[in-house]
Every structure is written in C-alpha cells, then in structure tokens.
C-alpha positions in Angstrom: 135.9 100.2 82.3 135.1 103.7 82.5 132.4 105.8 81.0 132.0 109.0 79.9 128.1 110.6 80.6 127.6 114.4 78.8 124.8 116.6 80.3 123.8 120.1 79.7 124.3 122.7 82.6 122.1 125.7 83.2 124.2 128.2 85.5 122.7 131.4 86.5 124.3 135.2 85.5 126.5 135.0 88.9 127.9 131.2 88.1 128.2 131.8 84.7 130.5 134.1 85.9 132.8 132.5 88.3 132.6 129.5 85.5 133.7 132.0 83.0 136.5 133.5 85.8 137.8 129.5 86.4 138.5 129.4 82.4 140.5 132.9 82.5 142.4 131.7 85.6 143.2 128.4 84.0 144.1 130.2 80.6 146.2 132.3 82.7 148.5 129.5 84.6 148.7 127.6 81.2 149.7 130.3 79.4 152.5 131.2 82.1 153.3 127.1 82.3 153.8 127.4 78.7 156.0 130.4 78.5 158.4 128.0 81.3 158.6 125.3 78.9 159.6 127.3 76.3 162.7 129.3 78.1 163.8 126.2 80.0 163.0 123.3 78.5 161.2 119.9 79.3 159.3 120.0 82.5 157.8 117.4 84.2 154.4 117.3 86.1 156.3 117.6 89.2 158.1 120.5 88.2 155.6 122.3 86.9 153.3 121.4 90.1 156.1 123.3 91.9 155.9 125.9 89.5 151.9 126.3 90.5 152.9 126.9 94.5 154.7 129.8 93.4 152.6 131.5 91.6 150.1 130.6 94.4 152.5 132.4 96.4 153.1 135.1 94.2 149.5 135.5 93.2 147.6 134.8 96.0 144.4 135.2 94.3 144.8 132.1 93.1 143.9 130.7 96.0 139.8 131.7 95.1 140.2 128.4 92.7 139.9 124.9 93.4 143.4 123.7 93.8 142.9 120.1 92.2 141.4 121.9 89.1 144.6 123.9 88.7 146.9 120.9 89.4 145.2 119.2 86.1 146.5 122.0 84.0 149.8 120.4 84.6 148.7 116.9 83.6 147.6 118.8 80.3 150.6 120.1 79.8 152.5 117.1 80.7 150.4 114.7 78.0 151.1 117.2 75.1 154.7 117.6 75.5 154.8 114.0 75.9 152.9 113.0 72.9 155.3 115.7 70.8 158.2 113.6 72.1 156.6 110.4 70.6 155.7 112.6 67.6 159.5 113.6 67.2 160.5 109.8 67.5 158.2 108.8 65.0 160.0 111.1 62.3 156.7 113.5 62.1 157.6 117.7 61.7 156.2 119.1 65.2 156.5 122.5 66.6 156.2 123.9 70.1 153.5 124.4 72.6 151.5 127.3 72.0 149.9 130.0 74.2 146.1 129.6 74.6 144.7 133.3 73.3 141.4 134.3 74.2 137.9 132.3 74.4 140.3 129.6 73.2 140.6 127.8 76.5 136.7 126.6 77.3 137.5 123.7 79.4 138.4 123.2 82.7 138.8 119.8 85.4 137.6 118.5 88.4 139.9 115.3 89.3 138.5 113.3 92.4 137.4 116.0 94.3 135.6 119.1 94.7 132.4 118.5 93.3 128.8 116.4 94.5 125.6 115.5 92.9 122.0 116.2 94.4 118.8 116.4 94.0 116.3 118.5 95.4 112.9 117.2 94.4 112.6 117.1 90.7 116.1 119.7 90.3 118.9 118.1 89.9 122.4 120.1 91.2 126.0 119.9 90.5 128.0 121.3 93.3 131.4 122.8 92.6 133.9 123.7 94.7 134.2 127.5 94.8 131.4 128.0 92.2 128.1 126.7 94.4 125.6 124.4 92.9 124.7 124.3 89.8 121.4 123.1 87.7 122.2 120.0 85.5 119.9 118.0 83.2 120.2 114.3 84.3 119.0 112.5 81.6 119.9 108.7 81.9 120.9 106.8 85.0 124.6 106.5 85.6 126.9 105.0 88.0 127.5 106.6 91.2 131.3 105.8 91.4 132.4 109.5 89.6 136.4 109.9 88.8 136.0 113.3 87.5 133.7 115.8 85.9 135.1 117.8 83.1 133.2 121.1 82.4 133.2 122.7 78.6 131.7 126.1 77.3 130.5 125.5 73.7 131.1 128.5 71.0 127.7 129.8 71.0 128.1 130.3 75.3 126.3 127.0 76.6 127.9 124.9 78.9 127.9 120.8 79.7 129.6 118.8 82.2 131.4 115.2 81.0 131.0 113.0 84.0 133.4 110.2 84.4 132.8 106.8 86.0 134.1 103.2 86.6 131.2 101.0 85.0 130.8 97.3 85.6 130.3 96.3 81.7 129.9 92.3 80.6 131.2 91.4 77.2 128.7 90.8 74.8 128.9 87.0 72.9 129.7 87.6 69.2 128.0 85.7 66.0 129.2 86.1 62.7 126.0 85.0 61.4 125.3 89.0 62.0 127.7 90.9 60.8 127.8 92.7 57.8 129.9 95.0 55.5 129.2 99.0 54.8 130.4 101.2 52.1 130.4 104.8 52.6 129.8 107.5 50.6 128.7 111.1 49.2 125.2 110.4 47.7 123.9 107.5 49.8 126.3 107.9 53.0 126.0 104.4 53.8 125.2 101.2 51.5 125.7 97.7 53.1 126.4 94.0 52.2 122.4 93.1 53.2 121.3 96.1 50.6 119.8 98.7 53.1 120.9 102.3 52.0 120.9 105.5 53.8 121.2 108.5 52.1 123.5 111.5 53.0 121.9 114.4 55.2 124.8 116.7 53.9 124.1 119.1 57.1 127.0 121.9 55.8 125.4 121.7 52.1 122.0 122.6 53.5 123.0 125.7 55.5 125.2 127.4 53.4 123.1 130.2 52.0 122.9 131.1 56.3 126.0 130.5 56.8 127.0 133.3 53.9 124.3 135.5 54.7 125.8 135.7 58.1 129.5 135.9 56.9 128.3 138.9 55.2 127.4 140.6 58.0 130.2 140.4 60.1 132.5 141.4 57.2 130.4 144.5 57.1 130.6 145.3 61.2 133.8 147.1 62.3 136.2 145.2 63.9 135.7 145.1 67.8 132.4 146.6 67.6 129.2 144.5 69.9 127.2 144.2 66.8 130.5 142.4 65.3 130.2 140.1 68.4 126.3 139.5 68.2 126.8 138.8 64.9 130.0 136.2 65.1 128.0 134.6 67.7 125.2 133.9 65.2 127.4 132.5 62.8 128.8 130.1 65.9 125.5 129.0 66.7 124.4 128.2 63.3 127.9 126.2 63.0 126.8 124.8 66.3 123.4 123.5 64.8 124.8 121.9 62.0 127.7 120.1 64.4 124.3 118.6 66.2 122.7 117.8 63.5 125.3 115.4 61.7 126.2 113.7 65.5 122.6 112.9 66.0 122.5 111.4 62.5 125.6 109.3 63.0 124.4 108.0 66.1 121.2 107.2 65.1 122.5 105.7 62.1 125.7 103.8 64.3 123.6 102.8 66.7 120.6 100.8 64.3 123.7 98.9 62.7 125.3 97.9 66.4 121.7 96.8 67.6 121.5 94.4 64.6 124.6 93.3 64.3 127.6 91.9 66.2 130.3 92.1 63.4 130.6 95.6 61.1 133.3 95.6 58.6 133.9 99.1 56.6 137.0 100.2 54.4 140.6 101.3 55.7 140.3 104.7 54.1 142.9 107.6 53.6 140.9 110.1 54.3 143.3 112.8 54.0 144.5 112.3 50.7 140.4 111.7 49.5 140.0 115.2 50.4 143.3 116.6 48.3 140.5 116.2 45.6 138.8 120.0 46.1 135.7 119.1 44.5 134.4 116.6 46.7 136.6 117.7 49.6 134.0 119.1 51.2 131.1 116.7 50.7 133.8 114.2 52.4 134.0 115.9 55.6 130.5 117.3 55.8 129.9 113.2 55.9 131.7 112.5 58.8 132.8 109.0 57.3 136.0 109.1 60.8 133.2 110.2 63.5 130.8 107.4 62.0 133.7 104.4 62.6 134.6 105.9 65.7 131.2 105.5 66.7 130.8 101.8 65.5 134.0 101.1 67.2 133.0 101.4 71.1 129.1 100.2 69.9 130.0 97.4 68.5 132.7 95.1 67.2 134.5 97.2 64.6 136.7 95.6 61.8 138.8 97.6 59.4 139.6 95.9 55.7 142.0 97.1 52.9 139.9 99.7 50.9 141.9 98.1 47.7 139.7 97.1 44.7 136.5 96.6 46.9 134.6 98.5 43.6 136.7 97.2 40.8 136.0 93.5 41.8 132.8 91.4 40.9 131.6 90.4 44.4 130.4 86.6 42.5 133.2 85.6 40.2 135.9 88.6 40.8 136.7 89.6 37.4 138.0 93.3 37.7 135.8 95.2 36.1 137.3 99.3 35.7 134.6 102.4 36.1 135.2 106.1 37.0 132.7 107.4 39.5 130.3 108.5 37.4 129.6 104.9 36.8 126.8 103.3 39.8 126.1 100.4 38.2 127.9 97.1 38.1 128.2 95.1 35.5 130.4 92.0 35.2 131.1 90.8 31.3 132.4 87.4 32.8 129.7 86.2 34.8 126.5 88.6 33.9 126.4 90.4 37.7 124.1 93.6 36.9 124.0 94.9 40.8 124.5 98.9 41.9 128.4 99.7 42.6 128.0 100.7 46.3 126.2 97.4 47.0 128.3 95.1 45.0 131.3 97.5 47.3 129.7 96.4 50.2 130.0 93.1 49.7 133.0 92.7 48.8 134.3 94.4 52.5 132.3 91.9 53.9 134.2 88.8 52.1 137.4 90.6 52.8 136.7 90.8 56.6 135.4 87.2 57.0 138.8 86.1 55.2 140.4 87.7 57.7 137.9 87.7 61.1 139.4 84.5 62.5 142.9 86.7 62.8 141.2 89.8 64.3 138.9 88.4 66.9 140.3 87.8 70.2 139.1 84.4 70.8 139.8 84.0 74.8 137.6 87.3 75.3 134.3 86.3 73.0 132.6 83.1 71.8 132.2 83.1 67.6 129.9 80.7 65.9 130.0 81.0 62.2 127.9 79.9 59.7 130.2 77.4 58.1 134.3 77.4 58.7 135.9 75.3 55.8 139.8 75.0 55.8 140.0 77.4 58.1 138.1 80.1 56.4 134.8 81.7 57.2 131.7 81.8 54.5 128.3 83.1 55.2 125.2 81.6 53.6 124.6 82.6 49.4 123.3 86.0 48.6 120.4 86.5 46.2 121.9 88.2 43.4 120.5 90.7 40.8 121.6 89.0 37.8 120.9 90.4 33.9 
C-alpha cells in the first residue's frame, strides 16, 4: 500500500526561483503538448514523449530541467485525455483540454529519480535535481522506500512537497459492537447514533466581513498595478486560512470517530442538487460534509446508506412521521418517541447499515463479531430512549 506524507518546504530567494522557473517550464511544454492534441488528435504517452525530444532539440534550454520531471507532464496529459474518453462513454457532455494560463500550473513531479533526503544535524534537506537542497520540516517518521515526491506552490506563495511511499500496513480486525451511525448537518455538523454532537465551525461564515473588506480593495486598485497584487494576495491568504482551518476541524473530528470506532455509517447524499437550494448552498459547502467521508473512508471502515426517510421515520416503532426543517424535535404520535430529529436521524443510518453490513463487508479480508446475528441480520444491544 502506498502512502502519501505532506511537509512544508522553506526554499531560499535563489530556489524559490528555479522552483518558480521548473513550474513556467512545465507550464510551457504542457501548454505546447496541449496545442498537439488539439490539431492532431489523440496522442499517446509515447507519442507525446517523442514530442518532448524535439522540443529538447529545438529548445535546448530545456535541457536545465530534470528530464523525468518533464516526462510526467506526459503521464498528465495522458490520464486526462483518457478519463475524457471514459467520460464520453459514459454519456457525460465533455469538452477539450485546456491551456494552463498563468500561476495556474503550481505543481510539478519527481518520478523515481532525481531527488534524496538528509539530514544535517537538526536540518533536515530535500535535494532536487537541478534546484540543490532544500530545507523541509520532517514532522513524523516515514518509510524510507520513496516512489516520488510531488512539489506544490500554494496561492498565498508557500510551498510543500507530497512524499510518496510503499508502506507495510496490517489490516485492522473489525467489531460491530463499535460502530456507529452520523448525521450531518448545518447547525450541529455532526450528530451520531450514541448522541455526541459537534457543532459547525462554519470557517467561510466567520470571515466574511475580511474577506469583503479585502474584495473592496482590490476592486478599487487599477488593474495590473503591485498594490492590485499585494492586495489579491491578501485575499488568497485569508482564503488560505479558512481552507486550514475547516481540514484541521475535519480531521480532528474524523479522526476521534475512527479511534473509537471500527464501523461508521453516514447518508448517501446528493450533494449537488442540496446546494441548487441558494439559501443554504453555501452553509453546505462551507461544511465540507464530501471532505469529512472522504476522510472517514481511508481512517476507518466507511459505509454509505440510502439517505431516504432516515428523518421521516421513528427510529423505535417506524411510523413516518412528516416535518419541514424548521422542526428539531421528534415526536412519534404512535409510540410516544420525544428524541431531537438529528439524533433520532442518526439512528436510523445506523439500523439501515447493520441491515445491510453483512453484504458490504468483505469477509475473507476482516474478522466481524456482532453483537447478536438472528436470521441473518445484525442487531445491536437496546438504546435508552428519551420517551414523553
């Protein structure tokens, strides 16, 4: 299995450059790889490797660039045009390739080669080929069999390296007696089956005042103009805090439900016709409810169950019982139930995925002990209601 480490680089003025002259150079060659495509058709990795020797040839300052980092351009290329084809047999509308413009292209590739890792006393160094060694903050252990390192230039001008490693990882031994079911939402962003709520940060909501402050002053600075640029680059940063913000959030928050439990089942949601509704459209993907599963899904075992009547339904007797969102609390007319919406939600996802968690589990691969299996299907021990 192969990991993926993400540290923080500190280059100094003259390696910023030649960091900042590898992304032109790449920019460049897509650009032209691009422009190919687009008079002659599909081309193949191979092609458009023979495509790169002459413009090597052609260019031969070209040759001041590690070669295998311009050879992985082509792989790009290669993917997208192949993913487009699988796009195009799937019935979906797709366009063409289009040129990178400027600042656009902030990542470039080091496959196999061309790069090392040091340390000098308490410094630790990248070295890159054609580019020298460059400080790097190491902050957790990681294997030393490195496929590639994949360097990025964030919008506010900071740079990080990706690392990329074969890791010897051991399947962890599931229980359903831990799992548990989470329903996610606007006010309290997550509400599970065991009653634990944790309430939405909102990041976007508290910074827009800065955010429009600093909008405001780069529609009053003339186009082109450096105080334009200082002031777009304030705006990126403060875009670049709030990004931070809600990933350390949604780990924290993805990680304290994979340490505790084994199973986590959350709704099948359609995100992108939740958000056709423009006055919560924006609370939605201030959330992050997508980056918060994807999360759960490599920390622990992730199951998705139909999002259909988890609200409507009493999670003790399952009499449907309407309410418009306005409503929090629920309360069942057949059976007395009196129990907050999101929670009596969250139960009902976990039902729904221990109805079906004997289908989704790959048995040769993990050992399950449930808490009781009767005619096939899986129940967990009584909850303690709230009852009326």
């Amino acid at each position: 299995m192969q990991r993926t480490f993400k540290f923080r680089l500190y280059p100094n003025v003259g390696q910023s450059q030649k960091l900042q002259n590898n992304l032109a150079v790449c920019r460049w060659i897509y650009n032209k790889m691009i422009e190919k495509i687009n008079k002659e058709g599909f081309q193949s990795r191979n092609d458009l490797n023979y495509f790169l020797t002459d413009l090597k040839e052609r260019e031969p300052w070209l040759y001041s660039c590690h070669s295998k980092m311009l050879q992985m351009i082509s792989t790009q290329i290669d993917g997208a045009q192949k993913a487009l084809i699988q796009l195009r047999k799937n019935g979906n509308k797709t366009g063409t390739l289009r040129f990178s413009k400027h600042d656009e292209f902030q990542v470039f590739t080091y496959n196999q080669s061309g790069f090392d890792i040091t340390r000098i006393g308490n410094t630790d160094l990248l070295y890159l080929s054609k580019i020298g060694s460059v400080q790097i903050r190491i902050h957790r252990n990681i294997p030393q069999d490195i496929k590639q390192i994949t360097i990025t230039k964030s919008k506010s001008g900071k740079w990080y390296v990706c690392i990329t490693c074969n890791a010897v990882t051991v399947l962890p031994k599931i229980s359903l007696a831990k799992s548990v079911g989470i329903d996610v939402g606007i006010k309290n962003f997550a509400y599970d089956s065991d009653g634990f709520v944790t309430p939405n940060p909102l990041n976007l909501q508290k910074m827009l005042k800065p955010l429009a402050r600093m909008q405001r002053k780069i529609a009053r600075r003339q186009m082109g103009s450096q105080n334009r640029k200082k002031a777009l680059k304030f705006y990126q940063i403060i875009h670049e805090r709030i990004k931070n913000r809600r990933k350390d959030f949604l780990h924290k928050i993805s990680a304290q439900y994979a340490k505790k439990y084994d199973v986590v089942f959350v709704e099948r949601l359609q995100k992108l016709n939740m958000v056709k509704n423009h006055k919560l459209a924006q609370k939605i993907l201030d959330s992050g409810w997508g980056t918060f599963t994807n999360m759960l899904d490599y920390k622990c075992m992730l199951i998705e169950v139909p999002a259909k009547n988890t609200t409507i339904d009493c999670s003790r007797c399952g009499n449907k019982v309407p309410k418009s969102l306005a409503v929090r609390i629920h309360r069942c007319d057949r059976c007395g139930l009196v129990i907050g919406r999101d929670h009596n939600a969250a139960i009902n996802i976990l039902k729904k995925g221990l109805n079906i968690f004997n289908i989704k589990l790959p048995q040769e691969l993990r050992e399950v002990t449930p808490v009781e299996i009767q005619n096939g299907s899986v129940k967990q021990e009584e909850t303690t209601w709230l009852v009326r």
